[in-house]
C-alpha positions in Angstrom: 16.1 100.0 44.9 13.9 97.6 46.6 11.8 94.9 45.0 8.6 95.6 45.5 6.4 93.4 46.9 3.1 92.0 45.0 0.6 89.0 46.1 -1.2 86.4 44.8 -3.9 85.2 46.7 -5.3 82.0 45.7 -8.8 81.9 47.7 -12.4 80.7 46.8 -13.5 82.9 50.1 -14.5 86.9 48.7 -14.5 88.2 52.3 -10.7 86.8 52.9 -9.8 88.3 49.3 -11.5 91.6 50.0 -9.8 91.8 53.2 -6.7 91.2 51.8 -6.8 94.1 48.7 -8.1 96.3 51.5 -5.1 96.3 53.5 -2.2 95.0 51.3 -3.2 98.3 49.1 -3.4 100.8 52.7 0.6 99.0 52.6 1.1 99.5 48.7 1.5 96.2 48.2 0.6 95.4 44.8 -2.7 92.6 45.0 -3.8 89.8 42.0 -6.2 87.3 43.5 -7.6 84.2 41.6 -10.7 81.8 42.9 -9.4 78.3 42.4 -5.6 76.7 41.9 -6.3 76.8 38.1 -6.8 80.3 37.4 -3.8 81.3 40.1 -1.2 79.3 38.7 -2.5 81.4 35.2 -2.0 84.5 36.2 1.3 83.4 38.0 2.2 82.4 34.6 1.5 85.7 33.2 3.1 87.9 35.8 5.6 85.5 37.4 8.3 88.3 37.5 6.3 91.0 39.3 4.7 88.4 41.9 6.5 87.9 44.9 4.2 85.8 47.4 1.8 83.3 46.5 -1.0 83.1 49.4 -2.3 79.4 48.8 -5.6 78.8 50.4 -4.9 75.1 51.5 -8.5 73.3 50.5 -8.6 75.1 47.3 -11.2 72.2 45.6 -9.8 72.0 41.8 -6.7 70.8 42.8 -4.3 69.1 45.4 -2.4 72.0 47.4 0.7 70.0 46.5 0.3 69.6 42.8 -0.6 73.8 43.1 2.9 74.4 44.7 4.3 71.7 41.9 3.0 74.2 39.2 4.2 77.5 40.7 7.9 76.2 41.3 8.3 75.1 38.0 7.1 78.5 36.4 9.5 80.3 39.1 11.9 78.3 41.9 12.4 80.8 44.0 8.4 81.8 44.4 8.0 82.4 48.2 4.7 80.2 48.8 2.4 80.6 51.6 -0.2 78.3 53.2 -2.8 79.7 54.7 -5.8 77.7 56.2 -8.6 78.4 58.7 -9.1 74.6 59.7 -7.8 71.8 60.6 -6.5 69.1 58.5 -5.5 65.8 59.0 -3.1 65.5 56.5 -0.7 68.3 58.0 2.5 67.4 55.1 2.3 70.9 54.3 4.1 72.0 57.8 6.7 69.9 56.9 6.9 70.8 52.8 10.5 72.4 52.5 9.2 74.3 49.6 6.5 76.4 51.5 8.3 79.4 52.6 5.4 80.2 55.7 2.0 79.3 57.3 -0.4 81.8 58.0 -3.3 80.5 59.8 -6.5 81.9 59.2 -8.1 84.3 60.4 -5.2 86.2 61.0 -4.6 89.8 61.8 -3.4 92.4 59.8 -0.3 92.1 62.1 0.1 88.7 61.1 0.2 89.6 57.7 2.7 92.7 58.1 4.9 90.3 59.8 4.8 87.8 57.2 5.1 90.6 54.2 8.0 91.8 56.5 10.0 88.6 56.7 9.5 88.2 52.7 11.1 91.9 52.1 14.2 90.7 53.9 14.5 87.5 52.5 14.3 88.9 48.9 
């Protein structure tokens, strides 16, 4: 049987997070969401088994995005981490960051995010 696929989106932005439980439950996806790195990393602590993708909104502003992806690695090392960001940064580390599985620039489709959910599924 297959694993089936829940999200954690970690975003301070309601209509991105709205969007997201819109669609991801049209897909059955199972949705958490969680306004700042703090309270993500939380409930990724409480339902680290279930969750299978961790949106990370890159300018979160509690916390470095590294330090974030430091935290959910160590509950869970093989967490498949995704950076999503709608602008552009100077410091652009996280394109290189071997331990972010994706990038999913924002806005992005629902298309995009298919894709993305799709290419998790078979890596599991």
């Amino acid at each position: 049987m297959d694993k089936r696929i829940e999200v954690l989106a970690m975003d301070d932005d309601p209509l991105i997070v709205r969007f997201l439980q819109k669609v991801l439950k049209k897909l059955d996806i199972g949705f958490y969401s969680a306004e700042n790195a703090k309270s993500g990393v939380e409930i990724f602590s409480q339902k680290s088994e279930a969750i299978t993708i961790v949106l990370l909104d890159l300018s979160l502003s509690d916390q470095p995005w590294n330090h974030t992806v430091d935290q959910l690695l160590a509950i869970r090392k093989d967490l498949k981490i995704v950076i999503s960001s709608g602008s552009l940064i100077e410091d652009q580390t996280h394109e290189v960051d071997s331990r972010v599985f994706a990038h999913l620039p924002k806005p992005f489709s629902i298309p995009d995010l298919q894709k993305l959910i799709q290419s998790v599924a078979t890596s599991l």
